[in-house]
C-alpha positions as CSV (number, residue, x, y, z in Angstrom):
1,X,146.9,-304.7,-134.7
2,X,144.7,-305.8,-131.6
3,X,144.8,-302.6,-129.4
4,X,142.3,-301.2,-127.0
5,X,140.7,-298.1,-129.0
6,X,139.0,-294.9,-127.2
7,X,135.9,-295.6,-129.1
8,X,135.3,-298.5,-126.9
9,X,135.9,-296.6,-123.4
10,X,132.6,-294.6,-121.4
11,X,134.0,-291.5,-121.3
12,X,131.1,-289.7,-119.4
13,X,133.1,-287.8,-116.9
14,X,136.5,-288.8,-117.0
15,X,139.5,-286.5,-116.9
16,X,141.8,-287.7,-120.0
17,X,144.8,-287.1,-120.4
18,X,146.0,-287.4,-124.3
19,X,149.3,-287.1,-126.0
20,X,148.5,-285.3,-129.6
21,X,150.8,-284.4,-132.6
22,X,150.6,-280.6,-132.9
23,X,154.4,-280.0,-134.2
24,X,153.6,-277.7,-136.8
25,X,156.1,-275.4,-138.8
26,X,156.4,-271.7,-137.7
27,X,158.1,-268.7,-139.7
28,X,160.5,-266.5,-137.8
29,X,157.9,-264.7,-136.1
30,X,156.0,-267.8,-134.5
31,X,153.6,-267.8,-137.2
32,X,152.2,-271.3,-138.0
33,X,152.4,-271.7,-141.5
34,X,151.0,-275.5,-141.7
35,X,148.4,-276.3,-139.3
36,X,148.0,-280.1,-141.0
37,X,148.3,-281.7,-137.8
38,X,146.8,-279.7,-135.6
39,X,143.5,-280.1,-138.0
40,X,144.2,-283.9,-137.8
41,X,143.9,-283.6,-134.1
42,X,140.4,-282.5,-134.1
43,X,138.2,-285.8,-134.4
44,X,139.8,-287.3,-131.4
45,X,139.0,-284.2,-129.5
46,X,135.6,-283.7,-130.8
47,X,134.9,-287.7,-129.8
48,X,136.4,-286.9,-126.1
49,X,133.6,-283.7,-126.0
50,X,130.7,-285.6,-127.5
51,X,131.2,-288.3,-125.2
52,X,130.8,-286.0,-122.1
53,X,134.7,-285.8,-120.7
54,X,134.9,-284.0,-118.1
55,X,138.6,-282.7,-118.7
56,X,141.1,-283.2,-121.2
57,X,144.8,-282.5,-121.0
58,X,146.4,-281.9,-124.5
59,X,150.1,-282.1,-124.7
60,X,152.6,-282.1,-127.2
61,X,156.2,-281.4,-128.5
62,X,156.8,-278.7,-130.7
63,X,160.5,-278.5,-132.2
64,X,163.6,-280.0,-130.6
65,X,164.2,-277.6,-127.6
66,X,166.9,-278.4,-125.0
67,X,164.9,-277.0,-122.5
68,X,162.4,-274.2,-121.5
69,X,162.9,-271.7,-124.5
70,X,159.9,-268.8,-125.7
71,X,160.8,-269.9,-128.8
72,X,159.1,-273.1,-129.1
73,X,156.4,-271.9,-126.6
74,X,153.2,-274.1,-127.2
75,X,150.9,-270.3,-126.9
76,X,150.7,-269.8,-130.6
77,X,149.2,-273.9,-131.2
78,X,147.3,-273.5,-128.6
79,X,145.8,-270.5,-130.0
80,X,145.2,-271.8,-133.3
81,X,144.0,-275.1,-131.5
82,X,140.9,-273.0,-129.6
83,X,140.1,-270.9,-132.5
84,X,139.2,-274.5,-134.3
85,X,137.8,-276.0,-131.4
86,X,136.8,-273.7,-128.9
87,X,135.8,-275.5,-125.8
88,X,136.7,-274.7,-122.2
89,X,136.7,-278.4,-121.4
90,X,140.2,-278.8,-123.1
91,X,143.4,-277.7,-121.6
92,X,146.8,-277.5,-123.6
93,X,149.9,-278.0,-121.5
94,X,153.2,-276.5,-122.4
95,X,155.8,-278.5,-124.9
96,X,156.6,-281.3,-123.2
97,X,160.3,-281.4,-124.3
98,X,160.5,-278.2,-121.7
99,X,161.0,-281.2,-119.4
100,X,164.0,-282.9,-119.5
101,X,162.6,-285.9,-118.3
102,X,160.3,-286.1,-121.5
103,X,163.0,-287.7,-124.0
104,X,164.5,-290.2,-121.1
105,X,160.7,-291.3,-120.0
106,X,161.6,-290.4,-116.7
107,X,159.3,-292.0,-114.7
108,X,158.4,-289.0,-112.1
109,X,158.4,-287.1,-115.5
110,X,155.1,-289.1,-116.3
111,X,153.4,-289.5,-112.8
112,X,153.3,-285.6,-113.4
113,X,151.6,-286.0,-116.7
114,X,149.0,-288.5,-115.4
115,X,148.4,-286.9,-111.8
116,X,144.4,-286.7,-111.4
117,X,143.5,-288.2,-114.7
118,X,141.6,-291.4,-115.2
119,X,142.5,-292.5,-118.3
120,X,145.3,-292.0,-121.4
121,X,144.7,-291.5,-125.1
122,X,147.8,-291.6,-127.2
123,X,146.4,-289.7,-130.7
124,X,150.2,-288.7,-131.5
125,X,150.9,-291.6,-134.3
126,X,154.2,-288.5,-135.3
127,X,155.8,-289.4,-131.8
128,X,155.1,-293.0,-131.7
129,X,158.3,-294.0,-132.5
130,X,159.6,-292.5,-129.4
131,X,159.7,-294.4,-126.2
132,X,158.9,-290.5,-124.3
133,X,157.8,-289.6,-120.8
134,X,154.1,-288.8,-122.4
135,X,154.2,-291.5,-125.4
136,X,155.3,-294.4,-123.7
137,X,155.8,-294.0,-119.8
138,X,152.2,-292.5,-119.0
139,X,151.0,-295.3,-120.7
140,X,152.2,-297.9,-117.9
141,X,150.8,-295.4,-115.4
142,X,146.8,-294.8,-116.9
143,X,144.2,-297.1,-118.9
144,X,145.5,-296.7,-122.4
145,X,143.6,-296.5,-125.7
146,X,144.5,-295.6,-128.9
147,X,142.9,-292.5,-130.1
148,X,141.2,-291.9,-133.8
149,X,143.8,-290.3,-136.0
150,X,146.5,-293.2,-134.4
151,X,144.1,-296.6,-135.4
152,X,143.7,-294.1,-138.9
153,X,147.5,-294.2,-139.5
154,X,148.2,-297.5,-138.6
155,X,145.2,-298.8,-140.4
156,X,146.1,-296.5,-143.7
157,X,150.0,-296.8,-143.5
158,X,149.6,-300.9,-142.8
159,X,147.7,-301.6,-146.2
160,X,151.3,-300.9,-147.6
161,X,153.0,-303.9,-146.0
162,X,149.9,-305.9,-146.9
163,X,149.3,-307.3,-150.4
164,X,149.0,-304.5,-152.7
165,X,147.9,-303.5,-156.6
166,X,150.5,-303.0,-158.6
167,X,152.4,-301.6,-160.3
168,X,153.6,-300.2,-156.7
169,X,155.7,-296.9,-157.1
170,X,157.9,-295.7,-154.2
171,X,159.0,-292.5,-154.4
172,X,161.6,-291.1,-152.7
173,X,163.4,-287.7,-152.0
174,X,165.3,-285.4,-149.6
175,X,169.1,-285.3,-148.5
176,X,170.3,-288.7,-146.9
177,X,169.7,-291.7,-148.0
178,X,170.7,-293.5,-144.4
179,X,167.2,-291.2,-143.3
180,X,165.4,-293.9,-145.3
181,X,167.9,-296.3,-145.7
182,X,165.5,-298.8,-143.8
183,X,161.9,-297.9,-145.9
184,X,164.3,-298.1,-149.4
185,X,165.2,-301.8,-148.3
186,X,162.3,-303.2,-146.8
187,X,159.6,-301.3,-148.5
188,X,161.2,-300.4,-152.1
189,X,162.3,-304.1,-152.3
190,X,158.5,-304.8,-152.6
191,X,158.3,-302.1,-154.9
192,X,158.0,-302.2,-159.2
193,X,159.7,-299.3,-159.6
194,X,161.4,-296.6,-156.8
195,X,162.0,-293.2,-157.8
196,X,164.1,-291.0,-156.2
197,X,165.1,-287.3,-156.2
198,X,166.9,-284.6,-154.4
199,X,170.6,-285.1,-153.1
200,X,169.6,-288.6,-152.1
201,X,169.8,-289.6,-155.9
202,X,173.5,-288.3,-156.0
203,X,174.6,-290.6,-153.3
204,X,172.8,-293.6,-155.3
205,X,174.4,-292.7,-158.3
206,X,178.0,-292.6,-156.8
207,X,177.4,-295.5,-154.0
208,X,174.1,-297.7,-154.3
209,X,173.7,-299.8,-151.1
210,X,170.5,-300.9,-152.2
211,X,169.9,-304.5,-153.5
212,X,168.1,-303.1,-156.9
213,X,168.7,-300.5,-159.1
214,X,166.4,-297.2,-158.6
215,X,165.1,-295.0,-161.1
216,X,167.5,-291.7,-160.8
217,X,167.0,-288.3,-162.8
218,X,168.6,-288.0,-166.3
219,X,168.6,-284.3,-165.6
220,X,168.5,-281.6,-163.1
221,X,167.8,-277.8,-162.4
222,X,171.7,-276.9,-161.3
223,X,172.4,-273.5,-159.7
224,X,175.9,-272.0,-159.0
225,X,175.4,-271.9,-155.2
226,X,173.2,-272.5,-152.7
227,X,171.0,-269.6,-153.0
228,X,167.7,-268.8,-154.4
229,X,168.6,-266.1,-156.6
230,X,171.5,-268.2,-157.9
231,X,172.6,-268.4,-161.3
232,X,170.5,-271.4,-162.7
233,X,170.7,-273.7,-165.8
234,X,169.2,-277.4,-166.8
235,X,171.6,-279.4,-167.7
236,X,171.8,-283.2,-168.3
237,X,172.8,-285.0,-164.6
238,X,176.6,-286.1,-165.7
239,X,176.9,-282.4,-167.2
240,X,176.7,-281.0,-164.1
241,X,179.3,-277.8,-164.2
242,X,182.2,-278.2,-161.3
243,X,181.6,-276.5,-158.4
244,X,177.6,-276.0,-159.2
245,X,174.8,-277.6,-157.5
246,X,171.6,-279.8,-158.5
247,X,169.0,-278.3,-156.8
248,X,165.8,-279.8,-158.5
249,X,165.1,-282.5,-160.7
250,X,165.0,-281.5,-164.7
251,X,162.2,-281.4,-167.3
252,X,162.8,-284.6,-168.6
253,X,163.3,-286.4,-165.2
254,X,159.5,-284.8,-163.8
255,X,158.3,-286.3,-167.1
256,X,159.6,-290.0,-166.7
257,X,158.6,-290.1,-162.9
258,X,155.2,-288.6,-163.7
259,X,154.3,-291.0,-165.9
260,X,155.3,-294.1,-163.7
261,X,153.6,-292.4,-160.7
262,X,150.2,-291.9,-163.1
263,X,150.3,-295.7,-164.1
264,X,151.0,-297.0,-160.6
265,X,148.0,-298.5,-158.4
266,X,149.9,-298.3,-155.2
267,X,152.1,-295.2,-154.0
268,X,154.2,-294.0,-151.5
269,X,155.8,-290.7,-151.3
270,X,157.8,-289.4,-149.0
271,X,160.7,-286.5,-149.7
272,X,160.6,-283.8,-151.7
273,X,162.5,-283.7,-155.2
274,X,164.5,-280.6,-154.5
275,X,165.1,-277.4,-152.8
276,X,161.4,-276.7,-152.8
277,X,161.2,-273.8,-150.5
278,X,162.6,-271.7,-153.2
279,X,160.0,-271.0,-155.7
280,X,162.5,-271.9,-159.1
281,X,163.6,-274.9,-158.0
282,X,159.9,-276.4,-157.1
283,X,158.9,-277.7,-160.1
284,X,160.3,-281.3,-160.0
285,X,158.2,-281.5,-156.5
286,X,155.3,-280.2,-157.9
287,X,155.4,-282.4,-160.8
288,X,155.5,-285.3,-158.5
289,X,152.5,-283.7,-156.0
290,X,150.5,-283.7,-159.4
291,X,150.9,-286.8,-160.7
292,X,149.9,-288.9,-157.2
293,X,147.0,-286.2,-156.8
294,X,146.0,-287.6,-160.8
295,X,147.3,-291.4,-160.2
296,X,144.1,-294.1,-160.3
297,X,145.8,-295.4,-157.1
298,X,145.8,-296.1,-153.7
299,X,148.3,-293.2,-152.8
300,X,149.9,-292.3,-149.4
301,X,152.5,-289.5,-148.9
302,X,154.3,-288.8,-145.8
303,X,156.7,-286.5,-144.5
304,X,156.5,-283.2,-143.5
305,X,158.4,-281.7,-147.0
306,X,155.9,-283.4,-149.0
307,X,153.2,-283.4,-146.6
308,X,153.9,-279.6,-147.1
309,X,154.3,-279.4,-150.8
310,X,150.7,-281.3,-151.4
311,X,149.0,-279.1,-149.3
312,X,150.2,-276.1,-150.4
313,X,149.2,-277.2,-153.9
314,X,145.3,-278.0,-152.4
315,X,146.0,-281.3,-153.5
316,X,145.6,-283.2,-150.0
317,X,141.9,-284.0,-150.6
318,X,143.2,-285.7,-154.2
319,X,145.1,-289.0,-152.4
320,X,144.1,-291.7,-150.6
321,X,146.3,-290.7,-147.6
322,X,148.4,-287.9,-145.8
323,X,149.9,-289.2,-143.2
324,X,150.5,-286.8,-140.0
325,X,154.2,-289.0,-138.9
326,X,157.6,-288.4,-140.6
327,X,159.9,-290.4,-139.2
328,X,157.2,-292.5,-137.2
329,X,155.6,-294.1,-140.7
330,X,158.8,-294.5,-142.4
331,X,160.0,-296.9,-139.1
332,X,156.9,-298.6,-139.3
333,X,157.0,-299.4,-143.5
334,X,160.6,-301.0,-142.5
335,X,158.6,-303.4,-140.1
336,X,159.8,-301.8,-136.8
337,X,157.8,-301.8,-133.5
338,X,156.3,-298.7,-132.0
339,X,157.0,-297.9,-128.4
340,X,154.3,-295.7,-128.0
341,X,151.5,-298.0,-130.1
342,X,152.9,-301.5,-128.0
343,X,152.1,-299.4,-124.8
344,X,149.0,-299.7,-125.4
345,X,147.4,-302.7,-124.2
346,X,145.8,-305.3,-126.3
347,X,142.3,-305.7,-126.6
């Protein structure tokens, strides 16, 4: 992709204006409890202060609120944002979706946004999928450029679509298969083998839209409810007991999908296997998270489940790539268009 890139602007003071990705998870009390992305935010930022900016304007979203709401106030990323980069030349602006003009790209919403700056740097490669007041409309208003972690994911995420080594793995996980309906036909159908997990492998075994057959668990950790204390038993996957529930994939299933994933050359994960918030049913997602972190492979995992579930095993630094956008990379491995990357002029 031809696009004009922030390393190629003078930056000596200008006032920027750049749209980041700092949606991270909180607990109940606020608490972040990944700061991933904020961390991936940081070169950009640290290029904009090395290169003598005079101001810089950091927005983001942060949930899905309907409007101004304390509860997805941007103070506690902002915090954690100085603490890592402490520098009074950055300013962070409250969530943009406290605007209700930021999800229609109300045009008035972005003159706002771009009021007294000189030029735009769209880092947030998470929102790019999102034609938004601050992803796609200041855009049309500033001098645009693409910032660090953005050329990273496209450049990372593209070598997928590309010619690859194989055996190429997909593996795939999480509740709906219409979520990835698109990635499962467009990228899996370039795939050797695609794996899937979690209640998305239930619907493929009763209704497979796809135009191949996936790999599907032969067993699975089944509990009798939806509760992490529940009753649990492993049980082969057409043994499942009425009424009862397959929350994770089995013993036998983590071994089979391990050893594809260790002999692949190309991976991509995204999804994780099961419910694995809840410490008994984690083990088919952590068997996965393993074997890409061992695989001899060029490996990318996406999504904030397993994005979550490699970190937390301090396995990030053991793939090729972790990539900051959920539903952003899965659009672009089905060959869609970007609104907030074609903003960007080419260069």
């Amino acid at each position: 992709m031809k696009f004009r890139r922030m390393s190629e602007v003078d930056l000596r003071g200008k006032r920027i204006f750049i749209r980041s990705d700092l949606n991270v998870p909180q607990d109940e009390s606020g608490e972040i409890t990944d700061d991933t992305r904020i961390r991936a935010s940081l070169p950009t930022l640290q290029h904009l202060l090395l290169h003598d900016a005079a101001h810089i304007a950091v927005c983001s979203h942060l949930g899905r609120p309907k409007g101004p709401d304390p509860t997805f106030a941007i103070a506690p990323v902002a915090a954690r944002l100085r603490e890592l980069l402490p520098d009074e030349r950055i300013e962070v602006l409250e969530n943009t979706r406290f605007d209700p003009g930021e999800t229609k790209n109300d045009p008035e919403s972005a003159k706002r946004l771009a009021q007294g700056m000189d030029l735009y740097v769209n880092d947030a490669f998470g929102s790019a999928h999102r034609a938004h007041a601050s992803t796609e409309g200041v855009a049309r208003l500033l001098p645009a450029y693409a910032g660090l972690l953005l050329e990273r994911e496209l450049e990372m995420l593209g070598r997928l679509l590309g010619d690859v080594e194989r055996p190429f793995v997909l593996v795939a996980g999480g509740a709906k298969v219409e979520d990835k309906l698109g990635v499962l036909e467009h990228l899996g159908g370039r795939a050797d083998a695609v794996l899937v997990g979690g209640k998305m492998a239930e619907e493929l075994r009763d209704s497979n839209p796809l135009p191949y057959d996936a790999v599907l668990p032969s067993d699975v950790v089944a509990a009798a409810a939806f509760e992490a204390d529940a009753e649990s038993r492993i049980v082969g996957y057409d043994d499942l007991p009425d009424g009862w529930l397959g929350l994770d994939i089995g013993p036998e299933t983590r071994d089979v999908f391990a050893e594809r994933i260790r002999s692949a050359r190309t991976i991509f994960w995204n999804g994780p296997m099961g419910v694995f918030e809840w410490a008994r049913f984690a083990e088919g997602t952590k068997a996965v998270a393993q074997a890409v972190a061992e695989a001899d492979a060029y490996s990318v995992v996406g999504g904030g489940d397993s994005v979550r579930a490699i970190s937390e095993l301090g396995l990030a630094d053991q793939v090729s790539w972790v990539s900051t956008g959920g539903g952003a990379s899965l659009e672009l491995l089905e060959g869609k268009e970007l609104p907030g990357v074609t903003a960007i002029p080419e260069a």
